[in-house]
C-alpha positions in Angstrom: 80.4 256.9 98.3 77.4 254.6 98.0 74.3 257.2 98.0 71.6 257.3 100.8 68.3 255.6 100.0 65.1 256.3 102.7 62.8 253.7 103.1 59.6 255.1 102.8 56.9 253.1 104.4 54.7 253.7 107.1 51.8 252.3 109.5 48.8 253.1 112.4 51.6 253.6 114.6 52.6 257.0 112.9 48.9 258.0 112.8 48.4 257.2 115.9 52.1 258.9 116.9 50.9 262.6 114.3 47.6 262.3 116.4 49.5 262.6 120.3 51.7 265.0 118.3 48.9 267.5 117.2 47.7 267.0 121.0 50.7 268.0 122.6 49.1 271.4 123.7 46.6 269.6 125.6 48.3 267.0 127.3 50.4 267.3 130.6 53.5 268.6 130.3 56.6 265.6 129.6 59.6 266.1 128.0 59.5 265.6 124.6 62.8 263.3 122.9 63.0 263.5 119.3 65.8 260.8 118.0 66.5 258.7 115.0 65.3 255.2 115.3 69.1 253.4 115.9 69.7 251.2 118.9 72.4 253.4 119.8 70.9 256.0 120.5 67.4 254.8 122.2 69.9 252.8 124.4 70.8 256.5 125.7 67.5 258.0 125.9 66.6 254.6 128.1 69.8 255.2 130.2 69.7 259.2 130.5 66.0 259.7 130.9 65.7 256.5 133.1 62.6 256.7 135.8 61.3 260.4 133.7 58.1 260.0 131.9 58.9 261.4 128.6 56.9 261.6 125.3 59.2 259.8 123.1 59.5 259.8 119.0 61.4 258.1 116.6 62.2 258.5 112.9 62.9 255.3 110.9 66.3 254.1 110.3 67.6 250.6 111.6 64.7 250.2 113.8 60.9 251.0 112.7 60.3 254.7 113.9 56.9 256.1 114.4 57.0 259.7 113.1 56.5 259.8 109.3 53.5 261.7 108.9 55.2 264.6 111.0 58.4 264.1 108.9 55.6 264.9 105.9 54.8 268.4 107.5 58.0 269.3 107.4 58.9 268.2 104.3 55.8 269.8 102.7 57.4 273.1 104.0 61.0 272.3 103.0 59.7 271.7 99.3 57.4 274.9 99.1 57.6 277.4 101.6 60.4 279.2 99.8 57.6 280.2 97.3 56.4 282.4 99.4 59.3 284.3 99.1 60.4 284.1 96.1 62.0 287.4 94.8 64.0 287.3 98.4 65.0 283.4 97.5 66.3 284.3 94.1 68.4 287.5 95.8 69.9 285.1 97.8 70.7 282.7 95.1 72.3 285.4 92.8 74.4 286.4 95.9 75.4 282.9 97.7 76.4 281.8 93.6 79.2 284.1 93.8 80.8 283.1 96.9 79.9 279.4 96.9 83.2 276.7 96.5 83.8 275.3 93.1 83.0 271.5 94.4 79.5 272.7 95.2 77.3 272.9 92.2 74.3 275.8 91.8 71.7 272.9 92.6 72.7 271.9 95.8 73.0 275.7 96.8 69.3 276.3 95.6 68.3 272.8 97.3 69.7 273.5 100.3 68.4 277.2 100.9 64.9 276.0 99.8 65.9 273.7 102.8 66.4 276.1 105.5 63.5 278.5 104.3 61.0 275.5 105.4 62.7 274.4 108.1 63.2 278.3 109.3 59.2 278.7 109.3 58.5 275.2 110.2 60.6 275.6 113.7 57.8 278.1 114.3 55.2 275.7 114.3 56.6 273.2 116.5 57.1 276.6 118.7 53.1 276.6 119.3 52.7 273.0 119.8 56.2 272.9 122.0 55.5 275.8 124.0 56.9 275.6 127.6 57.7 272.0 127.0 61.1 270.3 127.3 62.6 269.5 124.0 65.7 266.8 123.5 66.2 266.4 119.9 68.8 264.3 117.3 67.7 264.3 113.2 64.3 263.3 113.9 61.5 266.2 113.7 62.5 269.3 115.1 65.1 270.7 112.3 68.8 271.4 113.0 68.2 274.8 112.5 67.1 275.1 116.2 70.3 275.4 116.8 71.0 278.8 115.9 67.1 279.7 116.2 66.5 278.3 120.0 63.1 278.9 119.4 62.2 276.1 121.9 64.6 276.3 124.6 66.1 273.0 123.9 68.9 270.6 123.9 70.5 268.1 120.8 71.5 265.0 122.2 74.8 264.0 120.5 74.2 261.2 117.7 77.6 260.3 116.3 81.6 261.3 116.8 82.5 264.8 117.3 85.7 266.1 116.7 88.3 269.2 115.7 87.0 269.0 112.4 83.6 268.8 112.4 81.4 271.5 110.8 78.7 271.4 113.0 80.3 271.9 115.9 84.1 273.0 116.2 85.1 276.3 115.9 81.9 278.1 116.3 81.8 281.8 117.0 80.6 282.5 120.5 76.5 282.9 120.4 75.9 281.2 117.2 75.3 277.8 118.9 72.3 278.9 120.8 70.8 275.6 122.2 72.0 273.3 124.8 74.0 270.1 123.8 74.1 267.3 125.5 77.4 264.8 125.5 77.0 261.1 126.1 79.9 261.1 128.6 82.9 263.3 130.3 85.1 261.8 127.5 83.1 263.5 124.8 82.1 266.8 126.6 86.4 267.1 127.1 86.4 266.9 123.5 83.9 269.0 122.6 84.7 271.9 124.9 88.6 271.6 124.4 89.6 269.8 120.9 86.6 271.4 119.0 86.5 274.9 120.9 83.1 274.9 121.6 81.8 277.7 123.5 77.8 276.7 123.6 76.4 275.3 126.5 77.3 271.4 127.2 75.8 269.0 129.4 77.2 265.9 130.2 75.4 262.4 130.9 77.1 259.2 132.0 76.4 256.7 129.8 79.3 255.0 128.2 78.2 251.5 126.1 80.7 249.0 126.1 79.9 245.2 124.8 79.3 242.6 127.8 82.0 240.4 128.5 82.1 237.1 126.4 83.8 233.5 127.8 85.8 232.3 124.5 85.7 233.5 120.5 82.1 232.5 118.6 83.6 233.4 115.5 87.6 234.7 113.8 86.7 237.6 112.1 83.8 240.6 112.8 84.0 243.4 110.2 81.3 246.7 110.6 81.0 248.0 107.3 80.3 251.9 106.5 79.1 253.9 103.2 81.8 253.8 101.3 82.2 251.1 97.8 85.5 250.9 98.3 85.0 249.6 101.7 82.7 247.0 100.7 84.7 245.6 97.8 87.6 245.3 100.0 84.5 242.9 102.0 84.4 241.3 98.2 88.1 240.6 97.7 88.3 238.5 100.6 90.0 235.1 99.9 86.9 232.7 99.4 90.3 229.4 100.0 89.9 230.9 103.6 88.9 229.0 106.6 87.3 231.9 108.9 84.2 232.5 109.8 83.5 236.0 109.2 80.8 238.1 110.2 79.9 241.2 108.4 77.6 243.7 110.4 76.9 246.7 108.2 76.1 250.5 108.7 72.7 251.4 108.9 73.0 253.2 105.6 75.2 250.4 103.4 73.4 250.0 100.8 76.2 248.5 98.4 74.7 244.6 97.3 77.8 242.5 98.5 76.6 240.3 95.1 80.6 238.5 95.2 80.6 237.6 99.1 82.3 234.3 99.7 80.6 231.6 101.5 82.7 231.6 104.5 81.2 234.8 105.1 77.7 235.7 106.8 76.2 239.1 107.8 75.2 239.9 111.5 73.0 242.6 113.6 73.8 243.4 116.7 76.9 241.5 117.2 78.8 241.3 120.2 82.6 242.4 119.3 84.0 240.1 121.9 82.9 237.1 120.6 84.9 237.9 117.7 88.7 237.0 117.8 89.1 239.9 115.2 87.4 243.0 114.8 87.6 245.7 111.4 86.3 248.9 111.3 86.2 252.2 110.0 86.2 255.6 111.1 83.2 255.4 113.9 81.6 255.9 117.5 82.8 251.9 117.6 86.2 252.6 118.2 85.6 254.4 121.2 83.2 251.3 122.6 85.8 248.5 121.5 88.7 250.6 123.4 86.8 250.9 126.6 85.8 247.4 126.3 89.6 246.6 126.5 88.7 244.8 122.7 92.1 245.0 120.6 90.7 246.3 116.9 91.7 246.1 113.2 91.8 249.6 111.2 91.1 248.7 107.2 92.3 251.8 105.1 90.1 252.9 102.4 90.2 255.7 99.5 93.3 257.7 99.5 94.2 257.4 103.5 97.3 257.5 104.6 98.3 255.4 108.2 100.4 258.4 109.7 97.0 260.5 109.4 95.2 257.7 110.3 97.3 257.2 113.2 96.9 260.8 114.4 93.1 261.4 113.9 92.4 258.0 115.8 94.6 259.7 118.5 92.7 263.0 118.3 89.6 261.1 118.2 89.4 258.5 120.0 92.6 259.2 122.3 93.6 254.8 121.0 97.8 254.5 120.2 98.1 252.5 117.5 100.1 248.9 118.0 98.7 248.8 121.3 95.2 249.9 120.5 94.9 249.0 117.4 96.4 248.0 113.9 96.0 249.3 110.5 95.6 247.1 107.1 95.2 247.6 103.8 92.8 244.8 103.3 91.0 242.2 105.4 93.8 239.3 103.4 96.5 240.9 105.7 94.7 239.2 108.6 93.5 235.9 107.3 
């Protein structure tokens, strides 16, 4: 898997956005959004919270966010607050060694619980400056440890695909989930409540993105890349002899160099799929967007998948039949 690399850079705007932070207390009571800065998802805080005047901020990722300096508080307490308790941290270490799975090494157990002890104390922080606020939240601020804390009576906004297997979410004893979630759609909430079990409290919002209607194909071939090498130098390997015009829109976190890409291919943002005669992707929230925009779609197999499990998860999923859906390759040659 090609590792995750945060940008770190900053402006005025996040001094500007840690100064209305620290003067939340003081300020009239709006509802305060927390999300990761992705067109996706301010699409849906524009849709769902449409006519509310909310007090909105966004963490850096493919679009500039405004929230470092806050991101620094926390992080300042994820790095050092476990000092505090120390002889209680290194009980829990002795004990969490002994149980922990042999792919996870002792270093991501000690990084991880140093982790939790900051974002444990730093919930109660935000608590004060939150404090009989509404709080909507998705990786950006307010720690996912909320979730089992509730500290500010608040609700994650779902940021990705949920399904039967996800950790976060699926099977999760009754109570443990203690803060609301809310689901973009009726499809998802289905899922959530009935493929992943859940038994916290879901609300459901309307918003269901589809790309607009397109007269006539711009381009043959559309591939969305995710973080995975293998992936990409399948995006490599393509035949350079070829004619198409490809269009390569990657994941917010592909980081890989494409240093071999032929010239009959070009990279995109914000593409529309029905321009494209031919679209590849991976496992993602795209599938369900190309399916309900009627958009016929290209599977490309990577590491050690198999189609019959492909073929079934996509189903689980997404609810897409493959051949009438969809199609699955091995490599972006077997559709060239």
């Amino acid at each position: 898997m090609t590792s995750f690399s945060p940008k770190v850079a900053f402006s005025y705007r996040d001094l500007a956005t840690f100064l209305r932070f620290l003067s939340i207390p003081f300020r009239k009571r709006r509802p305060l959004v927390f999300v990761t800065g992705r067109q996706d998802m301010l699409r849906f805080v524009a849709y769902h919270f449409k006519g509310v005047d909310i007090d909105l901020y966004v963490r850096s990722e493919t679009v500039r966010g405004d929230s470092f300096f806050i991101e620094c508080f926390r992080f300042i307490f994820r790095k050092t607050f476990w000092l505090v308790f120390f002889k209680d941290y290194r009980r829990l270490l002795c004990s969490l060694y002994k149980i922990r799975p042999k792919h996870v090494d002792n270093e991501s157990v000690a990084r991880q619980v140093k982790a939790i002890i900051g974002d444990y104390f730093f919930n109660y922080i935000l608590r004060f400056f939150f404090k009989d606020r509404e709080v909507y939240f998705s990786n950006c601020v307010v720690p996912q440890i909320e979730r089992y804390q509730n500290l500010l009576n608040s609700c994650e906004i779902q940021h990705g695909v949920i399904h039967s297997s996800h950790l976060d979410y699926a099977k999760i004893p009754n109570g443990l989930f203690k803060t609301k979630l809310l689901a973009w759609n009726n499809f998802w909430e289905k899922v959530i409540i009935e493929k992943c079990m859940f038994k916290g409290a879901v609300i459901s919002s309307d918003y269901e993105p589809i790309f607009q209607s397109s007269d006539g194909f711009s381009f043959d071939v559309l591939i969305y890349t995710t973080v995975d090498d293998e992936f990409s130098k399948k995006i490599e390997n393509i035949d350079c002899n070829s004619s198409s015009q490809i269009i390569v829109q990657k994941h917010p976190r592909d980081y890989y160099r494409y240093e071999k890409i032929g010239g009959n291919v070009r990279f995109g943002y914000g593409v529309n799929a029905l321009k494209a005669e031919k679209v590849v992707v991976s496992d993602s929230t795209l599938i369900r967007k190309l399916n309900v925009s009627g958009k016929f779609f290209y599977y490309m197999m990577a590491g050690e998948e198999e189609r019959e499990e492909v073929a079934r998860r996509l189903m689980s999923k997404y609810d897409v039949k493959i051949y009438q859906d969809y199609e699955i390759i091995e490599s972006l040659n077997d559709i060239m």
